[in-house]
DSSP file (Angstrom, degrees, kcal/mol; ACC not computed):
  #  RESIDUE AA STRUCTURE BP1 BP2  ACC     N-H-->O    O-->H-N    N-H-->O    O-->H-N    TCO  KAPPA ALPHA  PHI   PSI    X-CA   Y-CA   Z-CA
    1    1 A X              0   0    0      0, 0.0     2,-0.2     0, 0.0   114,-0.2   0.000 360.0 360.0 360.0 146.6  -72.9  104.5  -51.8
    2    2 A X        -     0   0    0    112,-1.9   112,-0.4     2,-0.0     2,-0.2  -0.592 360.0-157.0-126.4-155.0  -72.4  105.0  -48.2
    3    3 A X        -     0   0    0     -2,-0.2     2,-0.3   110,-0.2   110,-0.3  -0.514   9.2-178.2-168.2  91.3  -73.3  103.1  -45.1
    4    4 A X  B     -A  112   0A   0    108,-3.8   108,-0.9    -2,-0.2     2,-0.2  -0.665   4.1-175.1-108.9 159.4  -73.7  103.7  -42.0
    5    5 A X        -     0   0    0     -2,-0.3     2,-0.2   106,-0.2   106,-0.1  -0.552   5.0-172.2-150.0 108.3  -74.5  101.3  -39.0
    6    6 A X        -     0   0    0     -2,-0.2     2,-0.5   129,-0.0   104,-0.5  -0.426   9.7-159.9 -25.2 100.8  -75.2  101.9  -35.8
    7    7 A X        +     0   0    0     -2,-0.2     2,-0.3   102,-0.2   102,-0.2  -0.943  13.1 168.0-126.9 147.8  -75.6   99.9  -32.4
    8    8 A X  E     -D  108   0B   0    100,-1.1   100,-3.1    -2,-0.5     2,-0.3  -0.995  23.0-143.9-143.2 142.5  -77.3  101.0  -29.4
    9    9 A X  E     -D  107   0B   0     -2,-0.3     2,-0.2    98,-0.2    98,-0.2  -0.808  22.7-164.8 -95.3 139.6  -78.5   98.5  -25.9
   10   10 A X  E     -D  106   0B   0     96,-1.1     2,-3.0    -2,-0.3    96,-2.3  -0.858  24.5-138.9-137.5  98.2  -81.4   99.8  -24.8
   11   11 A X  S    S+     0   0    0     94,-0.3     2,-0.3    -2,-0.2    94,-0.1  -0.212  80.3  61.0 -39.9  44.8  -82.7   98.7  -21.1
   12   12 A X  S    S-     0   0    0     -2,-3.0    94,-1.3    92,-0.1    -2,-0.2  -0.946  88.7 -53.2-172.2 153.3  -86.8   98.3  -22.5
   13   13 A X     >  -     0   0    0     -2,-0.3     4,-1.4   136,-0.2    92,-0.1  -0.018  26.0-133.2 -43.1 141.5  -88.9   96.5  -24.8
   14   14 A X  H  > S+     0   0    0      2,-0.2     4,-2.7     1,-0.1     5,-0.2   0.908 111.8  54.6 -71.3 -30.3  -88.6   96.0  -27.9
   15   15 A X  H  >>S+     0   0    0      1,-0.2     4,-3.0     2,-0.2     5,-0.6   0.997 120.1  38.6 -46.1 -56.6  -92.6   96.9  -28.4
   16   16 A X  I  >>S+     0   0    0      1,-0.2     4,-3.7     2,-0.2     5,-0.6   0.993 119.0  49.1 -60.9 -47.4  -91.7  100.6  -26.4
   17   17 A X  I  X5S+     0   0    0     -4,-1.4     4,-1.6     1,-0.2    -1,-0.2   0.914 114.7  49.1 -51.1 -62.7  -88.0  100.6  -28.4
   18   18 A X  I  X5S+     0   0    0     -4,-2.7     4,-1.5     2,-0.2    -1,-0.2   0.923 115.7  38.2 -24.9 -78.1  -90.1   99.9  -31.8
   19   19 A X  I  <5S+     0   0    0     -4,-3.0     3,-0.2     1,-0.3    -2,-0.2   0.908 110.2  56.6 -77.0 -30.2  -92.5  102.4  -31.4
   20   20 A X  I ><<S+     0   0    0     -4,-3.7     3,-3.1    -5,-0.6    -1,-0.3   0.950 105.0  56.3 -40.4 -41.6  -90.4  105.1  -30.0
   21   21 A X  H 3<<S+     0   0    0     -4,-1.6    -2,-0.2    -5,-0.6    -1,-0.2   0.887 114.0  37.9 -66.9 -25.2  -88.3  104.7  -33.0
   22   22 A X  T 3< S+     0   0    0     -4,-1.5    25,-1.8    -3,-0.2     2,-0.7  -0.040  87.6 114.1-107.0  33.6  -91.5  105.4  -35.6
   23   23 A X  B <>  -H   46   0C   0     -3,-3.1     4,-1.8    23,-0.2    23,-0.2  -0.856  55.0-158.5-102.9 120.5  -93.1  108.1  -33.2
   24   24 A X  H  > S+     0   0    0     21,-2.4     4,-2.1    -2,-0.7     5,-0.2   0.917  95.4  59.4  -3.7 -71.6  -93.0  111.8  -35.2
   25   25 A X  H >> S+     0   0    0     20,-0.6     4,-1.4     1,-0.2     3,-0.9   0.976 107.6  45.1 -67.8 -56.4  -93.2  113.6  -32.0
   26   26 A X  H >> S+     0   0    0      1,-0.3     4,-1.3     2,-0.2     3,-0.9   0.828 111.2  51.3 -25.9 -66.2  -89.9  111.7  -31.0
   27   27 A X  H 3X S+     0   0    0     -4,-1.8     4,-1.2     1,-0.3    -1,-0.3   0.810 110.2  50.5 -55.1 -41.2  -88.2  112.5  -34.2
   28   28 A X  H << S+     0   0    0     -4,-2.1     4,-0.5    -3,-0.9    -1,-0.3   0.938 114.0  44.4 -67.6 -25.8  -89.2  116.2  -33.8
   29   29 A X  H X< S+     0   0    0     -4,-1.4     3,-0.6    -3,-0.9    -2,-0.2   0.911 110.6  53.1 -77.4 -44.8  -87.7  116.2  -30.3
   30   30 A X  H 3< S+     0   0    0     -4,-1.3    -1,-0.3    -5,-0.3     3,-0.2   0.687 118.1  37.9 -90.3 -28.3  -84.5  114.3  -31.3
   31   31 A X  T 3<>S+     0   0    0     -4,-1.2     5,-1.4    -5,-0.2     3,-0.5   0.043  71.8 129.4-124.2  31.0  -83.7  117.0  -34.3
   32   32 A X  T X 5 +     0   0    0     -3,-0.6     3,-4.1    -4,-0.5    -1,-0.2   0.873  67.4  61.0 -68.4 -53.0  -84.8  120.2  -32.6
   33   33 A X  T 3 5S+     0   0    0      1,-0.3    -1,-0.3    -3,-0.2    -2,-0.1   0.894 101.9  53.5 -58.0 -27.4  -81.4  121.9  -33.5
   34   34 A X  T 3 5S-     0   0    0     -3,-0.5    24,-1.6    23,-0.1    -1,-0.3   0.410 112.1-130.1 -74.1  -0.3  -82.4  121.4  -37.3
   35   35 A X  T < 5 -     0   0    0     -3,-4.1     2,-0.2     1,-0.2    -3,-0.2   0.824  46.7-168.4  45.5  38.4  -85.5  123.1  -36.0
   36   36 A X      < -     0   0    0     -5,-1.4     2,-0.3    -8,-0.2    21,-0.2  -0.351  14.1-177.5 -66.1 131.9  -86.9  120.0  -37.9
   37   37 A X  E     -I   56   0D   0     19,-1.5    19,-0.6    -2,-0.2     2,-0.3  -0.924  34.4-127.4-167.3 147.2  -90.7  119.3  -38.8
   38   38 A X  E     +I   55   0D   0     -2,-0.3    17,-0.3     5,-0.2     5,-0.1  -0.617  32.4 168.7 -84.5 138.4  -93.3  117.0  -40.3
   39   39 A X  E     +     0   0D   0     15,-1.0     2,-0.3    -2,-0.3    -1,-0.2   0.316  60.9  10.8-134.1 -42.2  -95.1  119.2  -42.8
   40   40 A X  E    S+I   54   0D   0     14,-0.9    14,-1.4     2,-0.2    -1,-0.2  -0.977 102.9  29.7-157.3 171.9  -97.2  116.4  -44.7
   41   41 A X  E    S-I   53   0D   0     -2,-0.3     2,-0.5    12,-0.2    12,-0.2  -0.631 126.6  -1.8  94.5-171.1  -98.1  112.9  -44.4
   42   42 A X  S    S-     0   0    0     10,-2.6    -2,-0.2    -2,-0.2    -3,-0.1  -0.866  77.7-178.9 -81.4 133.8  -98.4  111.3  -41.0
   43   43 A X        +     0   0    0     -2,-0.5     2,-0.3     1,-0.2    -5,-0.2   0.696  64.1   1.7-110.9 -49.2  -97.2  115.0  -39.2
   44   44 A X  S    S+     0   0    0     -3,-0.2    -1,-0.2   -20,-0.1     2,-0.1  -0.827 104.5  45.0-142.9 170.7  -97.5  113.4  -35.6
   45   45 A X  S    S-     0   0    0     -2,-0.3   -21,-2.4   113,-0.1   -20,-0.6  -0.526 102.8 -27.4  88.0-159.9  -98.2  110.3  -33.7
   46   46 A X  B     -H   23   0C   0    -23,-0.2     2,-0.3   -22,-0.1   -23,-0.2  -0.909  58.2-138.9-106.2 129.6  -96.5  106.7  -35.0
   47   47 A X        -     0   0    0    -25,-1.8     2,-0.2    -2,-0.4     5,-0.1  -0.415  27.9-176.3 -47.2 115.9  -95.7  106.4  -38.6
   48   48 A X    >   -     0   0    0     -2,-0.3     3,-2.1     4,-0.1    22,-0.4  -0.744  37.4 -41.1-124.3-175.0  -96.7  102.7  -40.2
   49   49 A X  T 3  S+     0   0    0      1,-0.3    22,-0.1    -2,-0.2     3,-0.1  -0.347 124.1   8.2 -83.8 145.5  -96.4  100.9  -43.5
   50   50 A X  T 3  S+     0   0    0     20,-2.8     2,-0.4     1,-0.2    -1,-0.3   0.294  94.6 120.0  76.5   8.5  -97.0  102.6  -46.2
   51   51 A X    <   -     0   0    0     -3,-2.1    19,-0.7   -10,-0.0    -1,-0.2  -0.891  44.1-156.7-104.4 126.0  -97.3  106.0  -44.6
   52   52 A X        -     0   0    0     -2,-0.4   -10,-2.6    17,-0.2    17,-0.2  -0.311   2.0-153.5 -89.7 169.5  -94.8  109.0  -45.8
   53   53 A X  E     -I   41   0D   0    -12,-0.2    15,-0.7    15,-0.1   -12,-0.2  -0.696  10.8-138.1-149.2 109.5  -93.9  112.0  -43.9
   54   54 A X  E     -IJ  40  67D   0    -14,-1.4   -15,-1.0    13,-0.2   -14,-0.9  -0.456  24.6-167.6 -30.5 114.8  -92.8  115.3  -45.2
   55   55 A X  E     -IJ  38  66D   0     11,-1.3    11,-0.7   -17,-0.3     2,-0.3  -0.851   6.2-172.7 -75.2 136.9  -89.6  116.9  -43.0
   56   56 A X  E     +IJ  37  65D   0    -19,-0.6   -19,-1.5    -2,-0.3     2,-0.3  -0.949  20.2 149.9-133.6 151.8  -88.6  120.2  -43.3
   57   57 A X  E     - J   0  64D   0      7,-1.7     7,-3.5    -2,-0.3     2,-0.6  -0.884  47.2-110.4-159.8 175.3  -85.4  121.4  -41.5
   58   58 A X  E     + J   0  63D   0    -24,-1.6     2,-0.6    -2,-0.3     3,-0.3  -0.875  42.2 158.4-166.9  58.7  -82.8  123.4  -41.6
   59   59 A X  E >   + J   0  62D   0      3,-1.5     3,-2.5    -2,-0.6    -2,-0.1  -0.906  69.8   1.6-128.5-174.5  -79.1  121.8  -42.2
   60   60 A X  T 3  S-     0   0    0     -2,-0.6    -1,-0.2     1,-0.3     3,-0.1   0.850 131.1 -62.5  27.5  51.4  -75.7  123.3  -43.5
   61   61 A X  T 3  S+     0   0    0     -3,-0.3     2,-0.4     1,-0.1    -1,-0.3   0.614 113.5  95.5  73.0  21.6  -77.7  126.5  -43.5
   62   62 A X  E <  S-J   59   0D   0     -3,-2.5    -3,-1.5     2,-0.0     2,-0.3  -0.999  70.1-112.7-134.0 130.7  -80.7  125.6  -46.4
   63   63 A X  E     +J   58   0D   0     -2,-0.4     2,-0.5    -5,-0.2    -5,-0.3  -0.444  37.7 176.9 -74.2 148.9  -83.5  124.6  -46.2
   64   64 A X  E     -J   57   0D   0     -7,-3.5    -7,-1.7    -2,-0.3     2,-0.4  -0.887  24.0-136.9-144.5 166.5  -84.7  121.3  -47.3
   65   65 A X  E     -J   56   0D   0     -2,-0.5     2,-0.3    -9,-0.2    -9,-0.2  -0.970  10.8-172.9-137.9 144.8  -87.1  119.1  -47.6
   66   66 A X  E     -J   55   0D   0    -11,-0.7   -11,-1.3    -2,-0.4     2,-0.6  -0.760   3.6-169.9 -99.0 126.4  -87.2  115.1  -47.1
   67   67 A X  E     -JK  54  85D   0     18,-0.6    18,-1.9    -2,-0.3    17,-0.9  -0.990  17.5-176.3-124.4 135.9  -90.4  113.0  -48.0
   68   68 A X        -     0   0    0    -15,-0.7     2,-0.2    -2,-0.6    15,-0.2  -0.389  11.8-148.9 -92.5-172.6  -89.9  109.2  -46.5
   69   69 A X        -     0   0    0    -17,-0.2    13,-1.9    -2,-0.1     2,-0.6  -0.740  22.7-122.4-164.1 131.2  -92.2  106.0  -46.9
   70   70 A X        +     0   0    0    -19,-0.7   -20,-2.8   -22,-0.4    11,-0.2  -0.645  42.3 169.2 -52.6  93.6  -92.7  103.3  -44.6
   71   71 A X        +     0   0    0     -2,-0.6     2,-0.3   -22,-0.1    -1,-0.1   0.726  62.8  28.6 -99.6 -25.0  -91.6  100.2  -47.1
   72   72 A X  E     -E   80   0B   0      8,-0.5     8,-1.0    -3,-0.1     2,-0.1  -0.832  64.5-175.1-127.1 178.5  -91.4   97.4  -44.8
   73   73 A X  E     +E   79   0B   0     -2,-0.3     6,-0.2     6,-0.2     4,-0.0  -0.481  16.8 156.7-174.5  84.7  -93.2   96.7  -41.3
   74   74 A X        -     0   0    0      4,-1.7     3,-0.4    -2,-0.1     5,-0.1   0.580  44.2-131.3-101.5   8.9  -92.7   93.8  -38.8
   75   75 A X  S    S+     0   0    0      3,-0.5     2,-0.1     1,-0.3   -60,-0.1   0.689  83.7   8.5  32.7 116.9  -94.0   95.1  -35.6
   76   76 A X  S    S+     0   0    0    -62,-0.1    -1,-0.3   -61,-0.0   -58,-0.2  -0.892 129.5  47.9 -23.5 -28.9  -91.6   94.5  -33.0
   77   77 A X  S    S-     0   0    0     -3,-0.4    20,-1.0    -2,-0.1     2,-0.2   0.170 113.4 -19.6-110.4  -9.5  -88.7   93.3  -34.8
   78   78 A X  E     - F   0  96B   0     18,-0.2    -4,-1.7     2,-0.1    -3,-0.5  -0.836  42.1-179.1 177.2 159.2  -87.9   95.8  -38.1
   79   79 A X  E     -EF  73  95B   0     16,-0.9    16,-3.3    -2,-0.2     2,-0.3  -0.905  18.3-141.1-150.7-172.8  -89.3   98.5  -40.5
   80   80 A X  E     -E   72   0B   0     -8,-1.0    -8,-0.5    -2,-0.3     2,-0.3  -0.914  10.1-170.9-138.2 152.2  -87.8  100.3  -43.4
   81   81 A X        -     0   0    0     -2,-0.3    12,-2.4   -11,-0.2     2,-0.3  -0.851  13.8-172.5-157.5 132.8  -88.3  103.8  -44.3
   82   82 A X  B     -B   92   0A   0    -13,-1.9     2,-0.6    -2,-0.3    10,-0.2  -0.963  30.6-104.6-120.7 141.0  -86.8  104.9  -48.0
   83   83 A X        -     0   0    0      8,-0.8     8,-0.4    -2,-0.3   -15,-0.2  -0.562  31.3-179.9 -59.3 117.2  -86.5  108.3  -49.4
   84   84 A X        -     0   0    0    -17,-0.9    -1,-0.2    -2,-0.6   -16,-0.2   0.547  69.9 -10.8-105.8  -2.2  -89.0  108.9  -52.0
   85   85 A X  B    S+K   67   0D   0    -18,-1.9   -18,-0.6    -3,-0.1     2,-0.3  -0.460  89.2  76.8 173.3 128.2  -87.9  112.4  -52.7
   86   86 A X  S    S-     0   0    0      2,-0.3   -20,-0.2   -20,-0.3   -22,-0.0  -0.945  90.9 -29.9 173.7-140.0  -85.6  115.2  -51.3
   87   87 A X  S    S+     0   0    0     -2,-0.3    30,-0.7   -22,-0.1     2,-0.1   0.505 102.8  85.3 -93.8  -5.2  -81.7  115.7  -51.4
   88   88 A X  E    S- C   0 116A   0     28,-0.2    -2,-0.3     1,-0.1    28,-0.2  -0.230  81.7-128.6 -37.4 135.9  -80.2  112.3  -51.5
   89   89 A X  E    S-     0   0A   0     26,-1.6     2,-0.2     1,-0.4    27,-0.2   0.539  91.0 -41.9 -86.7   3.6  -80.0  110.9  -54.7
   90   90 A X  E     -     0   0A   0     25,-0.4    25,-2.1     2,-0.0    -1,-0.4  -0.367  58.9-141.6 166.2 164.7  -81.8  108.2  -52.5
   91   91 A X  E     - C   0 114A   0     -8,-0.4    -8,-0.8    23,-0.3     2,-0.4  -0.941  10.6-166.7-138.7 151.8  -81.8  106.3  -48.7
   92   92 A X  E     +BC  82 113A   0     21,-1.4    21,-1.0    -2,-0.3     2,-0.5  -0.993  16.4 177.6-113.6  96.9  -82.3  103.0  -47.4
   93   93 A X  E     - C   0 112A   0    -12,-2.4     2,-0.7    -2,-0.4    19,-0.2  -0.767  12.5-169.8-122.4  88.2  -82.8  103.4  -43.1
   94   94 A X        -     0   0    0     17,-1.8     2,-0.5    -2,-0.5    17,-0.3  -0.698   9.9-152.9 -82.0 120.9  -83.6   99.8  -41.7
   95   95 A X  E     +F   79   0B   0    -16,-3.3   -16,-0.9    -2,-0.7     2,-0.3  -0.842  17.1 178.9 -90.8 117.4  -84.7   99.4  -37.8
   96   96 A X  E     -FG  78 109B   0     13,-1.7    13,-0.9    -2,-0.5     2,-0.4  -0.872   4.3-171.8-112.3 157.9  -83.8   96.0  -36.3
   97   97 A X  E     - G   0 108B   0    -20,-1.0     2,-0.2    -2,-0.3    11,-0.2  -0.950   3.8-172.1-130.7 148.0  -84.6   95.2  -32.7
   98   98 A X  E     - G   0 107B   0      9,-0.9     9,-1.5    -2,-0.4    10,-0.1  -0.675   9.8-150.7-156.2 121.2  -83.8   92.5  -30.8
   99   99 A X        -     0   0    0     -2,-0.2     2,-0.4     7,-0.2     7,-0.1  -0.092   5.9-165.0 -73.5 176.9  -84.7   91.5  -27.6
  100  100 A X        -     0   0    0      1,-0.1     3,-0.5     0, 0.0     5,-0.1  -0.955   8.7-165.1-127.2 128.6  -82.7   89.6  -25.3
  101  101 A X  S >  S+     0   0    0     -2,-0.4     3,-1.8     2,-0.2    -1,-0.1   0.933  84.1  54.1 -86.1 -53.1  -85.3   88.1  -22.4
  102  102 A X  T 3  S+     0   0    0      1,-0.3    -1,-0.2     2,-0.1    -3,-0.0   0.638 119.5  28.9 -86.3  15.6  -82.6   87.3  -20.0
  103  103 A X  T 3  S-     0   0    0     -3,-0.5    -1,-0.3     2,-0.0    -2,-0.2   0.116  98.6-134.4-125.8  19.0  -81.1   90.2  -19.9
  104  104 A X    <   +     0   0    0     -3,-1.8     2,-0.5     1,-0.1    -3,-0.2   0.132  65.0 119.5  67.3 -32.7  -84.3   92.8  -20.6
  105  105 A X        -     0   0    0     -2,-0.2   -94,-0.3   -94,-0.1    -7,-0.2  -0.433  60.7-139.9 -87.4 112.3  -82.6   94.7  -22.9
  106  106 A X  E     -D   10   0B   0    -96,-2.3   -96,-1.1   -94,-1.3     2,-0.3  -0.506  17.9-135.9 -85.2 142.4  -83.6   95.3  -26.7
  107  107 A X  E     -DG   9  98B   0     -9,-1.5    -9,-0.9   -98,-0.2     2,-0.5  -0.651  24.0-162.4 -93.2 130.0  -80.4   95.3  -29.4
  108  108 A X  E     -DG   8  97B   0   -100,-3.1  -100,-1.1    -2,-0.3   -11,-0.2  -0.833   9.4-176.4-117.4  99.3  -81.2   98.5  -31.8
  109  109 A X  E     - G   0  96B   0    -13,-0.9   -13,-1.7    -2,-0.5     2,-0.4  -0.609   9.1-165.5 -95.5 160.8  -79.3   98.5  -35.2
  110  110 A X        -     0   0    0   -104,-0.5   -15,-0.1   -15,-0.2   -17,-0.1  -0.727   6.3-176.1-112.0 159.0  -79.5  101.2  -37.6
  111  111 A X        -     0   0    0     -2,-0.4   -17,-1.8   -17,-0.3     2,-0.7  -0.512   8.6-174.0-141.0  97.3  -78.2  100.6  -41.2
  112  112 A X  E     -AC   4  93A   0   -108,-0.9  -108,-3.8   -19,-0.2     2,-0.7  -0.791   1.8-170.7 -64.4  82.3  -78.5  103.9  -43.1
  113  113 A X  E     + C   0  92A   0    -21,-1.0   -21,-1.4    -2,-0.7     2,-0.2  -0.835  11.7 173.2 -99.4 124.5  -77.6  103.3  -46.5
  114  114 A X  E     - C   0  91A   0     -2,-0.7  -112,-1.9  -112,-0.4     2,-0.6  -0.918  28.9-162.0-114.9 130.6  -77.2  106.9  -49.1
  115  115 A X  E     -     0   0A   0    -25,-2.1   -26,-1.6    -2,-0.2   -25,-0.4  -1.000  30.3-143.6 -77.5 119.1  -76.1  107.7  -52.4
  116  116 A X  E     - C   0  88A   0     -2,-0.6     3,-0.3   -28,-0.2     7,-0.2  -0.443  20.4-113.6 -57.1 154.2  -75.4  111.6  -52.3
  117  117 A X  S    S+     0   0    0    -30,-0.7    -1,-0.1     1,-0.2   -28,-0.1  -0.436  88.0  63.8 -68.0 161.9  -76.2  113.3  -55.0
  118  118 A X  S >  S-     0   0    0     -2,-0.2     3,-2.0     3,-0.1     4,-0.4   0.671  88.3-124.9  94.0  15.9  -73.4  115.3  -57.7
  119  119 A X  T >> S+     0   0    0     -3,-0.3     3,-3.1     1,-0.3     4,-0.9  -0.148  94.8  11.8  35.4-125.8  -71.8  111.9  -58.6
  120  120 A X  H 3> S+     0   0    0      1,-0.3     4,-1.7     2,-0.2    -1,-0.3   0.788 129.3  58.2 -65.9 -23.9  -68.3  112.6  -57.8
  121  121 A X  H <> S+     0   0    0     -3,-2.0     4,-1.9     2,-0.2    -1,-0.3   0.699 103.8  50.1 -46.2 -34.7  -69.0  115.8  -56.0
  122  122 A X  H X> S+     0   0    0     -3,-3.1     3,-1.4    -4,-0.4     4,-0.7   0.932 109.5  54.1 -99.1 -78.9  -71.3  114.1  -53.4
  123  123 A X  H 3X S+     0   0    0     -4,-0.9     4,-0.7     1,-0.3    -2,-0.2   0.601 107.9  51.1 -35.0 -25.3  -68.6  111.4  -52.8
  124  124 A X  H >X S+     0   0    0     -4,-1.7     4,-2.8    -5,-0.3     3,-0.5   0.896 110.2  42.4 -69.9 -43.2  -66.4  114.1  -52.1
  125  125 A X  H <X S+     0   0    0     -4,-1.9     4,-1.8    -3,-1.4     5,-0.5   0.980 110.8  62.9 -45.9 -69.9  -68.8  115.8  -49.6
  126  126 A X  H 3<>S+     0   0    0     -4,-0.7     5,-2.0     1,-0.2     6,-0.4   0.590 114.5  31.6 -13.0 -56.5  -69.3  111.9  -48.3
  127  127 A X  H <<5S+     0   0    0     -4,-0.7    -1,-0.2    -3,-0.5    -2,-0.2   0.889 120.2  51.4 -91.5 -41.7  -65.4  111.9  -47.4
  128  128 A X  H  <5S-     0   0    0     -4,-2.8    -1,-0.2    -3,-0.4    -2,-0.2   0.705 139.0 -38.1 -70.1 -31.6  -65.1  115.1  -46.5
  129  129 A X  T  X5S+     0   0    0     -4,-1.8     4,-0.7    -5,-0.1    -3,-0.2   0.471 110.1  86.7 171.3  12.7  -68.3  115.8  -43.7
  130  130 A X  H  >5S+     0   0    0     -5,-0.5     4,-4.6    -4,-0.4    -4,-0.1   0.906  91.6  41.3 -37.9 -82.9  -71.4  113.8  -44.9
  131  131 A X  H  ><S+     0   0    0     -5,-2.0     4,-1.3    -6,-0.2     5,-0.1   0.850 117.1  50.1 -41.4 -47.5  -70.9  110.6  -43.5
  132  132 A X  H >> S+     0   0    0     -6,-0.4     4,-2.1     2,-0.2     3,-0.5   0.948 111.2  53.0 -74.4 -51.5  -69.7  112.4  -40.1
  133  133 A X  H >X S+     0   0    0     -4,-0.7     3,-2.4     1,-0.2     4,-0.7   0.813 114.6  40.5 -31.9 -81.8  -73.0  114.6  -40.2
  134  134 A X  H 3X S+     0   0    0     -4,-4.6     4,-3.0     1,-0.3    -1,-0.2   0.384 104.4  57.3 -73.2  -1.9  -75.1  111.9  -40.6
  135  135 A X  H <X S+     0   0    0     -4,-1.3     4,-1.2    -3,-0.5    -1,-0.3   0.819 112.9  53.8 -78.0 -36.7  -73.7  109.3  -38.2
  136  136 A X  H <X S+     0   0    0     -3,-2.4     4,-3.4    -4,-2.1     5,-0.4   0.986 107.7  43.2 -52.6 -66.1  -74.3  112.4  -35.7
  137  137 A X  H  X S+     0   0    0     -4,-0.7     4,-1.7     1,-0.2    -2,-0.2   0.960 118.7  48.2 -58.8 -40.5  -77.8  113.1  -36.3
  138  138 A X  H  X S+     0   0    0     -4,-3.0     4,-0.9     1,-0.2    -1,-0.2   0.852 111.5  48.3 -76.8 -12.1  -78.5  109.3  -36.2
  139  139 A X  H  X S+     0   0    0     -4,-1.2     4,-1.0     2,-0.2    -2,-0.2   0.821 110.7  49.5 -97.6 -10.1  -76.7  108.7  -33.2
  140  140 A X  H >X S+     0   0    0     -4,-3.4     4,-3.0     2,-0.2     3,-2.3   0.912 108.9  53.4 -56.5 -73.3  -78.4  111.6  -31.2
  141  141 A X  H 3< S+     0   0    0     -4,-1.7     4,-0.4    -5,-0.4    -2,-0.2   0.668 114.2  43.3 -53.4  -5.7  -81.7  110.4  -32.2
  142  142 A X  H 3X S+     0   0    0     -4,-0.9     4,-4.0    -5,-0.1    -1,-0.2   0.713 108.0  52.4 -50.3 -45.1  -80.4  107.2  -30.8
  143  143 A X  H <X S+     0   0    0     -3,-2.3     4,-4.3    -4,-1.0    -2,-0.2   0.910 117.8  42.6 -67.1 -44.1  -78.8  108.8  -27.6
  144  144 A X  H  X S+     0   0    0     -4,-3.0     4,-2.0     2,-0.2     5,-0.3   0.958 112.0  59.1 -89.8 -46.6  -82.9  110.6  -27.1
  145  145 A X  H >> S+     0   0    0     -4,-0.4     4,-2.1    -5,-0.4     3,-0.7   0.918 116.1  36.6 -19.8 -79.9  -84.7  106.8  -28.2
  146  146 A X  H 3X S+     0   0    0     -4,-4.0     4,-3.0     1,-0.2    -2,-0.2   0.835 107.7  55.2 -43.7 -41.6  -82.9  105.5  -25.5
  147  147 A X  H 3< S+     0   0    0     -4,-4.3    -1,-0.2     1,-0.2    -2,-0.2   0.884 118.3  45.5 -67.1 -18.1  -83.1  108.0  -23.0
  148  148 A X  H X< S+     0   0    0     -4,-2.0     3,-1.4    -3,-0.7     7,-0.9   0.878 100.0  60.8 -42.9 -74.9  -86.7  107.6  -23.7
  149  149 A X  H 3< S+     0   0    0     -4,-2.1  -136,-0.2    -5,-0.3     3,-0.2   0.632 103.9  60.8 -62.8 -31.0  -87.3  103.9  -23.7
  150  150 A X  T 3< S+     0   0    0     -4,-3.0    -1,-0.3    -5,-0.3    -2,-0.2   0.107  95.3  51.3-132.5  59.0  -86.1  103.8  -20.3
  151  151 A X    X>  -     0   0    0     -3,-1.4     3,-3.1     1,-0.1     4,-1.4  -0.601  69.0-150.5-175.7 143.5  -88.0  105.5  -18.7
  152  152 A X  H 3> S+     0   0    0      1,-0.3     4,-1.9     2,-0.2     3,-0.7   0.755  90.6  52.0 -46.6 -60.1  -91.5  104.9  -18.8
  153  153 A X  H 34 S+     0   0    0      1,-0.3    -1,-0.3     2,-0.2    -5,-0.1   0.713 114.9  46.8 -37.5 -40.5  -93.1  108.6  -18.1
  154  154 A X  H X> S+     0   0    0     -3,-3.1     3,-2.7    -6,-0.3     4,-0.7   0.876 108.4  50.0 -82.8 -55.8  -90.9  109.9  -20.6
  155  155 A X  H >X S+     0   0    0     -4,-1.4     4,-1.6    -7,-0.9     3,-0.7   0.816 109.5  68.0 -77.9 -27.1  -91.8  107.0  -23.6
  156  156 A X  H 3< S+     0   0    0     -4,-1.9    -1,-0.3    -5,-0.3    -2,-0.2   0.685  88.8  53.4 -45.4 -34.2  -95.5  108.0  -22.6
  157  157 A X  H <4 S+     0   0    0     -3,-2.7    -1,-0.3    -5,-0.3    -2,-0.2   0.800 114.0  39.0 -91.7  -9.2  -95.7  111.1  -23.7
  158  158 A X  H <<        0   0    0     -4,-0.7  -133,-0.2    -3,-0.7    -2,-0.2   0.769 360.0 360.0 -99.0 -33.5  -94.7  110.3  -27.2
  159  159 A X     <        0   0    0     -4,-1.6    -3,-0.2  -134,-0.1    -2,-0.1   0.083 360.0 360.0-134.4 360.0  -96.6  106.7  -27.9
């Protein structure tokens, strides 16, 4: 099992932070080099509990496909999204938010927790360029969250 976790300040609400984080059209925007796209499911708009979404994209040169499922749901303050079937032997991805009022700003944690598949094989990928992928792809789609969240024209067109 691996684990990644993430923190990002973000200068916006946690409501805009939130929903940025469960909008589709964001997620396509944020993985554009993976030529990444929702295929089934909620395909666009904001994602909620209990609603899956198909990916297919493009990494280490195959194609794949991802289905998620919204498993938990606190509106502002967390969701959960778990793999229910692609190339994981399974994922965990919890969103926590938290504002802080006297400074504006909302606290965004990731914790991405993976088993690879291939038993020892996928623990080898894991050491070897796994981890490091995916700590990239979640911390872009962090990097484009933010750049988002603050500022308002931009978080408009997606939510």
């Amino acid at each position: 099992m691996a684990v990644i976790t993430l923190h990002t300040v973000i200068d916006a609400p946690a409501e805009v932070v939130f929903d940025l984080s469960r909008s589709i059209d964001l997620h396509k925007i944020s993985t554009a080099h993976t030529n990444e796209e929702a295929i089934a499911g909620r395909t666009t708009g904001l994602i909620g509990m209990d609603e899956t979404v198909t990916w297919q994209a493009r990494h280490f040169g195959i194609r794949q496909k991802l289905t998620s499922k919204i498993t938990a749901y606190n509106r502002p303050f967390m969701f959960t999204d778990i793999m229910v079937e692609g190339a994981f032997k399974s994922f965990t991805h919890q969103h926590i938010f938290e504002y802080n009022t006297a400074t504006g700003r909302t606290h965004m944690t990731d914790v991405f927790t993976y088993h690879s598949p291939l038993g020892f094989l996928g623990k080898l990928a894991d050491a070897l360029f796994l981890k490091r992928y995916m700590t990239k792809l979640l911390t872009n789609r962090n990097r484009v969250v933010k750049e988002f969240a603050e500022d308002e024209a931009k978080w408009r067109q997606v939510i």
